[in-house]
C-alpha positions in Angstrom: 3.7 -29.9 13.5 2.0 -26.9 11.8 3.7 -24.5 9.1 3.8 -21.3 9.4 5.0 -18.8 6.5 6.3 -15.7 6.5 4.4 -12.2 6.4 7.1 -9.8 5.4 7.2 -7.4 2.4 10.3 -4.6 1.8 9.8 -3.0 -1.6 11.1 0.4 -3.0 9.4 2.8 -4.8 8.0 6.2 -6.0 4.9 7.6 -4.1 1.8 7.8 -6.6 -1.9 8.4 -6.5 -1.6 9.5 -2.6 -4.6 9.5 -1.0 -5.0 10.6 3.0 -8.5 10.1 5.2 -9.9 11.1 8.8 -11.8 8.3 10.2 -12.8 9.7 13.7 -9.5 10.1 15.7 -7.1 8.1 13.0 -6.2 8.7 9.7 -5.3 6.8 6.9 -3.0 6.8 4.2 -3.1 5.3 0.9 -0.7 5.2 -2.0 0.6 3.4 -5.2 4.0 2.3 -4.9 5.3 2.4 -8.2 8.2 -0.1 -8.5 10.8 0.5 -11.3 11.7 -3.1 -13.1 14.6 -3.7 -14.8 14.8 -2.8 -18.9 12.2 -0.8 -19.3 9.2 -3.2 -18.5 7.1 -0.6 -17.0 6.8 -0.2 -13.6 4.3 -2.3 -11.0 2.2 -0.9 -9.3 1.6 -2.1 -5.4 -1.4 -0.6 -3.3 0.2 0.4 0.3 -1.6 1.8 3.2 -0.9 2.7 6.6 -2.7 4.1 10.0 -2.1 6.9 12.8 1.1 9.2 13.0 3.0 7.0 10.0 -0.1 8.0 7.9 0.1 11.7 9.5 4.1 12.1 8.7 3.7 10.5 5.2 0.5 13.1 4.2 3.3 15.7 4.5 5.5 14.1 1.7 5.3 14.5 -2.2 4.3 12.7 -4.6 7.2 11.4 -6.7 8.9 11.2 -3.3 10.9 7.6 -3.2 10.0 5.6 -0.3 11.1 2.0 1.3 8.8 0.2 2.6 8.7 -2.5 5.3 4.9 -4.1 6.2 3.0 -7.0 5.5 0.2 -8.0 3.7 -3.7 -8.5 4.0 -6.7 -9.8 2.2 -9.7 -7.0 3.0 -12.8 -8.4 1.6 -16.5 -6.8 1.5 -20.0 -7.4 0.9 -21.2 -6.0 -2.9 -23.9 -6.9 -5.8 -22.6 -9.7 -8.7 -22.4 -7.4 -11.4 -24.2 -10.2 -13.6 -27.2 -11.2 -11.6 -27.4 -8.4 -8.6 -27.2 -11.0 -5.9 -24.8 -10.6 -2.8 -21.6 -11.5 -3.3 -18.2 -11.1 -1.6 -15.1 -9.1 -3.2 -11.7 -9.7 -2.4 -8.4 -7.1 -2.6 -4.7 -7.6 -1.2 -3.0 -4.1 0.3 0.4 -4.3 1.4 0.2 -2.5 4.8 3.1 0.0 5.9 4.7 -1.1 9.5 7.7 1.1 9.2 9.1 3.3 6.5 12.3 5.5 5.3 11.8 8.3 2.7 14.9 8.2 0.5 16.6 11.1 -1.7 17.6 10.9 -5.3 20.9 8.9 -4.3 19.4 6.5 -2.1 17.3 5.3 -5.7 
């Protein structure tokens, strides 16, 4: 029998660093999801991303704007120089990527 986990994130948070691209005939949409944690720890900070008409409708919000998120996550990796001795070596980063969304209001916090 094989073992399969789950790949399912739901997080709430307040839209930072937006970023939106045109590759070709999609675009993407990139943000920091800051996450408020409880007694004043600061906040954490998740990278979120999404493609095509979600990234289109969430280009049109603000930042500051509350969102919750429903996605999952993935390892991107790609090719770069060791900063130490120049020779190829492979980076790695985790995104959580956007699947479906709701923008809240101040009382849905």
């Amino acid at each position: 029998m094989s073992l399969c986990g789950d790949n399912f994130v739901k997080l709430v948070g307040v839209v930072t660093k937006k970023q939106v691209t045109a590759y070709g005939d999609s675009t993407l949409f990139k943000c920091i999801l800051s996450i408020p944690t409880p007694g004043n720890q600061g906040d954490q900070k998740i990278g979120v991303s999404t493609w095509g008409e979600k990234a289109l409708y969430l280009n049109d919000i603000q930042e500051g704007t509350w969102l919750r998120i429903f996605g999952h996550i993935e390892k991107t990796s790609y090719k770069t120089k060791c900063r130490y001795c120049s020779g190829a070596t492979t980076s790695y980063w985790t995104d959580v990527v956007i699947d479906n969304f709701v923008v809240l209001g101040e009382e849905d916090e």
